[in-house]
C-alpha positions as CSV (number, residue, x, y, z in Angstrom):
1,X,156.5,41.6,83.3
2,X,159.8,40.9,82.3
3,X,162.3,41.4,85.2
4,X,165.3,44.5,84.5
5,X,167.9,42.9,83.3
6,X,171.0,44.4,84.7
7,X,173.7,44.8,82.5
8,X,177.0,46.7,81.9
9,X,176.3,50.1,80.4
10,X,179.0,51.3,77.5
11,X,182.2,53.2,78.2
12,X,181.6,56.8,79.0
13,X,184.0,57.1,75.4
14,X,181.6,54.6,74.0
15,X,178.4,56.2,75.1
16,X,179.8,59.8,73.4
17,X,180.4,57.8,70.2
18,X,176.7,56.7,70.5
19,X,175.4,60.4,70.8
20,X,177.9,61.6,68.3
21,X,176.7,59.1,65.6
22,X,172.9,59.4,66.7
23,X,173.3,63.4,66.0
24,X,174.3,62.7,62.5
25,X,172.0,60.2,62.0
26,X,168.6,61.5,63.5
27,X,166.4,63.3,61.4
28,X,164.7,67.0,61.7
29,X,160.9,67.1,61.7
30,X,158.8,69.0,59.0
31,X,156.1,70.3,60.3
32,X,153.4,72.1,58.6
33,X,150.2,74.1,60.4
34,X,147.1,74.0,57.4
35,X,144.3,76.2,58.5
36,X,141.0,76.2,56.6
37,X,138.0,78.1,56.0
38,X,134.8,76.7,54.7
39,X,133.3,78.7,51.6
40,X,129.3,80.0,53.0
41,X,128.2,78.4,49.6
42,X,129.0,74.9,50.9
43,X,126.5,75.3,53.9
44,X,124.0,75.8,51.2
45,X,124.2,72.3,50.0
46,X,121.8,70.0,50.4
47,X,122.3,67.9,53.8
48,X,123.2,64.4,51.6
49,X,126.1,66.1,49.7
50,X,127.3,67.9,52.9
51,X,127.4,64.2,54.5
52,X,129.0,62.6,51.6
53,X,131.6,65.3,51.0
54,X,132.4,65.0,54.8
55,X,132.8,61.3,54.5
56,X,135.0,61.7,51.6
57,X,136.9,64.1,53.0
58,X,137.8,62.0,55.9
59,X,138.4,58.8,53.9
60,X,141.0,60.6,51.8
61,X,143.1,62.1,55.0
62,X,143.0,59.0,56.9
63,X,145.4,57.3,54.0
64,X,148.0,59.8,55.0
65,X,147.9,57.8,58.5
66,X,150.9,55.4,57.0
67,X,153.5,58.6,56.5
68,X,153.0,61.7,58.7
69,X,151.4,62.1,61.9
70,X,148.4,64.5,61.8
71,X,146.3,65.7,64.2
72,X,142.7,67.2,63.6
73,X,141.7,70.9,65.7
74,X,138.7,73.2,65.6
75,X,138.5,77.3,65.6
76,X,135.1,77.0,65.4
77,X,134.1,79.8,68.3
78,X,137.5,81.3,68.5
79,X,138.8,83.2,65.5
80,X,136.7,84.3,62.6
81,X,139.1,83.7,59.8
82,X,140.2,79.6,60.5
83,X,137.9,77.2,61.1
84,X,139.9,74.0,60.8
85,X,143.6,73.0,61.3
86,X,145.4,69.7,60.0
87,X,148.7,69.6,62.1
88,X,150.8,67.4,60.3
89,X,154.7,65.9,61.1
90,X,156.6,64.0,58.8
91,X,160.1,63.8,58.4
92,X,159.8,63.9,54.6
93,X,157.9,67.2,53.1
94,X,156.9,65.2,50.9
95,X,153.7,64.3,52.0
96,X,152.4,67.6,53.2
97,X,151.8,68.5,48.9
98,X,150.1,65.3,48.1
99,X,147.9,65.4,51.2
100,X,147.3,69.0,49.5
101,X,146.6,67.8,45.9
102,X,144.4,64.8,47.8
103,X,142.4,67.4,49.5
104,X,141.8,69.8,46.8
105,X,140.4,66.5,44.5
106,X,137.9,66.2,46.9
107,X,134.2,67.3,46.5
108,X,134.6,69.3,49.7
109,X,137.9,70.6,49.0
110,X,136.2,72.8,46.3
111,X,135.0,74.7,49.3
112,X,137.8,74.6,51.8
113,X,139.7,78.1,51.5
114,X,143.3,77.8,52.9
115,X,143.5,80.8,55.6
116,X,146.8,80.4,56.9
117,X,149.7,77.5,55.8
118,X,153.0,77.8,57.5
119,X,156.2,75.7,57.1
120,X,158.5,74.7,59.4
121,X,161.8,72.2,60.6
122,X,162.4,71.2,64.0
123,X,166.2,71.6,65.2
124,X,168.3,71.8,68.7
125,X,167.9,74.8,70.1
126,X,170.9,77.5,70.4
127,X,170.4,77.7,74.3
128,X,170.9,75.2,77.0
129,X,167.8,74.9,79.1
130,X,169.3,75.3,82.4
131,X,167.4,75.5,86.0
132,X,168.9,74.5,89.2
133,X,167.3,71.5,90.8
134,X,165.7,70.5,87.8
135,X,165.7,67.4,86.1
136,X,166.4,68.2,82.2
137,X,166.4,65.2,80.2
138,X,162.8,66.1,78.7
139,X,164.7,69.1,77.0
140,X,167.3,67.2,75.5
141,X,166.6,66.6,72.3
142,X,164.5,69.5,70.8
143,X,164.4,67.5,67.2
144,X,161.2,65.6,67.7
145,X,157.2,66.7,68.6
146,X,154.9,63.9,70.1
147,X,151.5,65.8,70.6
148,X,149.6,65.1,73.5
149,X,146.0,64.8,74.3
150,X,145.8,68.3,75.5
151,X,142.1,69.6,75.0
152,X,143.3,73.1,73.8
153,X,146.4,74.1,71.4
154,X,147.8,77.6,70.8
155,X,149.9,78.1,67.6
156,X,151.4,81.1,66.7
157,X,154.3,82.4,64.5
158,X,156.7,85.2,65.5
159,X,159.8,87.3,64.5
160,X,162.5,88.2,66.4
161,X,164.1,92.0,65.7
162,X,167.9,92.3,64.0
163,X,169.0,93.8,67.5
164,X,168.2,90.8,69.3
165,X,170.7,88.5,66.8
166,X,173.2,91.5,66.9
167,X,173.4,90.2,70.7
168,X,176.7,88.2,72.1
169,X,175.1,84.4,72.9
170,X,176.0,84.8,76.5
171,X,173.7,87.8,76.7
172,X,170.9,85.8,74.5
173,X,171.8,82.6,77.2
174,X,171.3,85.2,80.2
175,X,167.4,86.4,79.1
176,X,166.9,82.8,78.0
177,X,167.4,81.9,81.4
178,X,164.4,84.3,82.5
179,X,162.4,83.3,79.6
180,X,162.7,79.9,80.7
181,X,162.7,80.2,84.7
182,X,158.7,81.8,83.6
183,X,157.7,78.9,81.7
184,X,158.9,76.5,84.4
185,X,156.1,77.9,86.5
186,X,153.2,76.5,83.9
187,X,153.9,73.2,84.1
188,X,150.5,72.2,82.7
189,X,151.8,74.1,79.7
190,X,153.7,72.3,76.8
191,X,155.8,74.0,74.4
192,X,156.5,72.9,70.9
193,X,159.4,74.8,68.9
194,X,159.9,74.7,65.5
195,X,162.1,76.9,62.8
196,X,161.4,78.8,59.5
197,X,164.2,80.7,59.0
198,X,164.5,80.9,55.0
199,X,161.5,78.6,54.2
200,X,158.6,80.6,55.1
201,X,157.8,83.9,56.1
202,X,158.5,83.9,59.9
203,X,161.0,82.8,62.1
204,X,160.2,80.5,64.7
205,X,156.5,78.3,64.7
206,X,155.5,78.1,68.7
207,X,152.3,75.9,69.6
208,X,151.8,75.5,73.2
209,X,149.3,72.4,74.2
210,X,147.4,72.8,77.6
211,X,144.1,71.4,79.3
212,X,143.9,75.3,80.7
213,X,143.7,78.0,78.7
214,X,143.8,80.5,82.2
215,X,147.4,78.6,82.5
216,X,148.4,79.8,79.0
217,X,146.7,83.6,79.5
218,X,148.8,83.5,82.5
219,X,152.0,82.6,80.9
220,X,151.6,84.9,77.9
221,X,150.9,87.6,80.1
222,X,153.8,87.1,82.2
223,X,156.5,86.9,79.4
224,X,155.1,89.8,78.1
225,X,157.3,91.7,81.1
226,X,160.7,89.4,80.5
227,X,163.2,91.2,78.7
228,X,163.6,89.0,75.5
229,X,159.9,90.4,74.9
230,X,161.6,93.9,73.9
231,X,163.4,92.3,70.9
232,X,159.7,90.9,70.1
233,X,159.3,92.1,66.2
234,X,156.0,90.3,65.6
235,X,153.7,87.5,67.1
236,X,150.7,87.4,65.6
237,X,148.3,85.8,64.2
238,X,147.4,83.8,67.9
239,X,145.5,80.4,66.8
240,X,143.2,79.0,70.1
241,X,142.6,75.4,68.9
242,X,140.3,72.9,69.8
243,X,141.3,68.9,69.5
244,X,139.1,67.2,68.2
245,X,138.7,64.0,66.6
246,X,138.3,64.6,62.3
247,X,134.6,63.8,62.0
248,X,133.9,65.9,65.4
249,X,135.8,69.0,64.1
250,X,134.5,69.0,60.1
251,X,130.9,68.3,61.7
252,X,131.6,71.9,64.0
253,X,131.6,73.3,60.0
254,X,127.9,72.5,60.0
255,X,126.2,70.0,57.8
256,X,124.6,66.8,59.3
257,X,126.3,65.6,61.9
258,X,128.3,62.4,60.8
259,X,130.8,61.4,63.6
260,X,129.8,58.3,65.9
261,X,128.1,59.2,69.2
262,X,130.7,57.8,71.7
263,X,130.4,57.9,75.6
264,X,132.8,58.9,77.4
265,X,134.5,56.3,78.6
266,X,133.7,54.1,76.1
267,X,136.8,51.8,74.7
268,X,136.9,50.8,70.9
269,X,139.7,49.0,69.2
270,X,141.6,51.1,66.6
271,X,143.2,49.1,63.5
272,X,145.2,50.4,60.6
273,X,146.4,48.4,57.3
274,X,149.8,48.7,57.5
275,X,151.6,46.9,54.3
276,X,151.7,43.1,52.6
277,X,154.0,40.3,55.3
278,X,156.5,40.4,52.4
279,X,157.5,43.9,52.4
280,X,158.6,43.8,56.2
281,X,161.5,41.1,56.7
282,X,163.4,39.8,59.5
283,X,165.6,41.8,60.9
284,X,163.5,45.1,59.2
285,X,161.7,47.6,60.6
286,X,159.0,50.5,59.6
287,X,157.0,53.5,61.1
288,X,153.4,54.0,61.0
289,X,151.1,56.7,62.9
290,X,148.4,55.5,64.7
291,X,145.8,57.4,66.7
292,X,148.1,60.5,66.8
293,X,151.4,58.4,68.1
294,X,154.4,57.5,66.0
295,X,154.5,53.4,66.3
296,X,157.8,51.6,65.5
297,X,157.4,47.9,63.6
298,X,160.1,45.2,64.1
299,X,160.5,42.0,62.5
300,X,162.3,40.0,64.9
301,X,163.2,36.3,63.5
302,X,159.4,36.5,61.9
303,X,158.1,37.4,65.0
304,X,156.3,41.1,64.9
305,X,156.3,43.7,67.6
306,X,155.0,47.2,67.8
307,X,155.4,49.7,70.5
308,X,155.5,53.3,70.6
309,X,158.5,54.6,68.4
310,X,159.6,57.0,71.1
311,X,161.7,56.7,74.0
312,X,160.1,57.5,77.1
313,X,163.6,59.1,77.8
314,X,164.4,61.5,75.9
315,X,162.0,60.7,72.7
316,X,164.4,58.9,70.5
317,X,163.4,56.9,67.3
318,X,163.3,53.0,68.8
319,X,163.4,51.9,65.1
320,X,166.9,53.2,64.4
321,X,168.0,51.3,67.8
322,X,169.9,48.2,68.1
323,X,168.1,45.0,68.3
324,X,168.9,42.4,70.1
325,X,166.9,39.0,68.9
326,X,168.2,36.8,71.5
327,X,167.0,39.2,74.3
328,X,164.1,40.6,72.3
329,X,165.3,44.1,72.9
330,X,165.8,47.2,71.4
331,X,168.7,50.1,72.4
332,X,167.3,53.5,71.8
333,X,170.3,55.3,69.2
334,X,170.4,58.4,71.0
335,X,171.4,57.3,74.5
336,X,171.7,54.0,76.4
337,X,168.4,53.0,77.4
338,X,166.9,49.3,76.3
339,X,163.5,48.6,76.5
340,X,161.8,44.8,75.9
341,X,159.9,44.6,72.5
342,X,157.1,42.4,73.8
343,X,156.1,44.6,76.5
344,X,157.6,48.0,76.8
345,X,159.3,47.4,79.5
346,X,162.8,49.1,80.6
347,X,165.3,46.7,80.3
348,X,168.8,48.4,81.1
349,X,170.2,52.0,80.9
350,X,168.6,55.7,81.5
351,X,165.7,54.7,80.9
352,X,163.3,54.1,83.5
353,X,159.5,54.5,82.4
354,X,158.0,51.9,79.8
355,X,157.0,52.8,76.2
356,X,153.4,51.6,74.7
357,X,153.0,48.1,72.9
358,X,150.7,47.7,70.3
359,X,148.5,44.6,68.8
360,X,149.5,43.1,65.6
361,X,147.7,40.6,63.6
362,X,148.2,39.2,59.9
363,X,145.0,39.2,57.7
364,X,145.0,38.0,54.5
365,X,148.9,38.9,53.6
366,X,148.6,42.2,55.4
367,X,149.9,43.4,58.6
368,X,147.4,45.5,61.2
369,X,148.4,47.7,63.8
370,X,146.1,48.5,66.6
371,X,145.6,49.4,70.0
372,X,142.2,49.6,72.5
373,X,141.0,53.8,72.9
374,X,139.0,55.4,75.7
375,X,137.3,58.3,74.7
């Protein structure tokens, strides 16, 4: 391990110019939530095609992995109407219609009814999360989602009433800060925020991840008595969601079973194709998603790195940062925090927890990303 590298942070008027500038420059997230059905007449096929249009399937979605995230869930044995969800984040719409088109093109995309589809941006939130004692940087920048590996996910869309924005913001602020002081108390619960106003139908996308889903009944339950529940207008449909890897959840369709058997455990290397040596020059950098996670490339004098794109801080975009070749370091944009590109490491700054490195490796002009995953 590298040792920290104590240096002198900017200016505090330095440090505002580097939030101010970050602000303008970061990006919202679109974020879509695809829910599927499967048509009855596909489970009627014989148990070849079912295989091969689940193989197809799969092999078309996975060439998305190079421009949104996405991330695979079963309803299978919760609701009746969705059977299958493809949560996708880009920061480019973009890609949410041709993964669409690909899908459709597909043999089993013929069969795969679209239940529910909504559309949504991420932004800062209008209220300060505020609780005394409590260490806030997680809540500080409200513009980018970085799923976890949480077993269960609960998505659901909701309205607020015209009373409620009729309301001074100090009085919103004020049953904010009971909204919030609840959720404090389900820490095993993880909320994900994200807007619609004017681009689809509701008002605010929630999905809550959780390894629980007593915590969550619990939570729900409770808010149901705060006061910003009376200006409520509607929050249903409520989406319980399995994760699952892609061949595990279009297997719980039916069909032949096609995913891998894999114990758990059991470690396997994960690689993805990224693009040709000559498309990523020194001093450049590009974004891939691999295995769920958003992983930042850099080019370093010839030299590649990888590591997770987010800062362990306050979940930044590490590619837009400041590289330093000499040191082999990267600034996050958003705040001062410098972390080393070969291992992760904090270096300098408010940052104190390491981010992930990845592999790399050249193969025949091409550059591969790719980590080890225990299942």
């Amino acid at each position: 391990m590298r040792p920290r590298i104590p240096t002198q942070p900017p200016r505090p008027e330095v440090q505002a110019k580097m939030q101010e500038r970050a602000q303008r420059l970061t990006k919202r997230q679109y974020v879509r939530f695809a829910f599927y059905k499967v048509d009855p007449l596909w489970r009627r096929l014989p148990a070849d095609e079912q295989a091969e249009q689940k193989q197809e399937l799969i092999d078309v979605i996975r060439t998305f992995n190079r421009r949104m995230l996405l991330r695979p869930y079963s309803l299978m044995g919760t609701r009746a109407d969705a059977e299958l969800l493809l949560w996708q984040i880009s920061e480019d719409p973009q890609p949410f219609r041709e993964l669409a088109s690909a899908i459709m093109r597909t043999r089993m995309g013929a069969y795969l009814n679209m239940a529910y589809s909504y559309f949504s941006q991420t932004k800062r939130s209008l209220y300060e999360i505020r609780t005394a004692g409590v260490d806030d940087e997680d809540e500080e920048e409200r513009l980018v989602l970085d799923p976890t590996e949480a077993k269960y996910l609960f998505v659901y869309p909701f309205i607020k009433t015209r009373e409620w924005y009729q309301l001074s913001q100090h009085a919103r602020q004020g049953m904010m800060d009971e909204h919030i002081e609840v959720g404090r108390k389900y820490p095993s619960v993880r909320l994900n925020t994200t807007y619609s106003f004017g681009i689809d139908d509701y008002e605010f996308i929630v999905a809550f991840e959780t390894d629980e889903p007593s915590d969550f009944l619990d939570l729900v339950q409770e808010l149901r008595e705060s006061t910003v529940s009376m200006y409520t207008l509607q929050d249903t449909p409520l989406f319980t969601c399995i994760n699952m890897r892609l061949d595990e959840a279009l297997d719980a369709l039916g069909g032949p079973p096609i995913a891998e058997a894999i114990v758990p455990g059991e470690e396997r290397e994960v690689w993805l194709e990224v693009c040709p040596l000559d498309e990523l020059g020194p001093g450049e950098t590009k974004t891939v998603f691999l295995e769920g996670k958003m992983v930042g490339l850099f080019n370093v004098n010839g030299v590649l790195f990888a590591l997770n794109n987010r800062c362990s801080h306050a979940r930044g975009p590490l590619s837009e940062g400041q590289v330093d070749a000499d040191e082999c370091s990267v600034t996050c944009p958003w705040h001062y925090g410098k972390f080393d590109l070969a291992t992760g490491q904090p270096l300098d700054g408010v940052v104190n927890k390491p981010v992930d490195t990845y592999r790399v490796e050249i193969r025949d002009g091409m550059i591969h990303v790719g980590t080890t995953v225990t299942y």
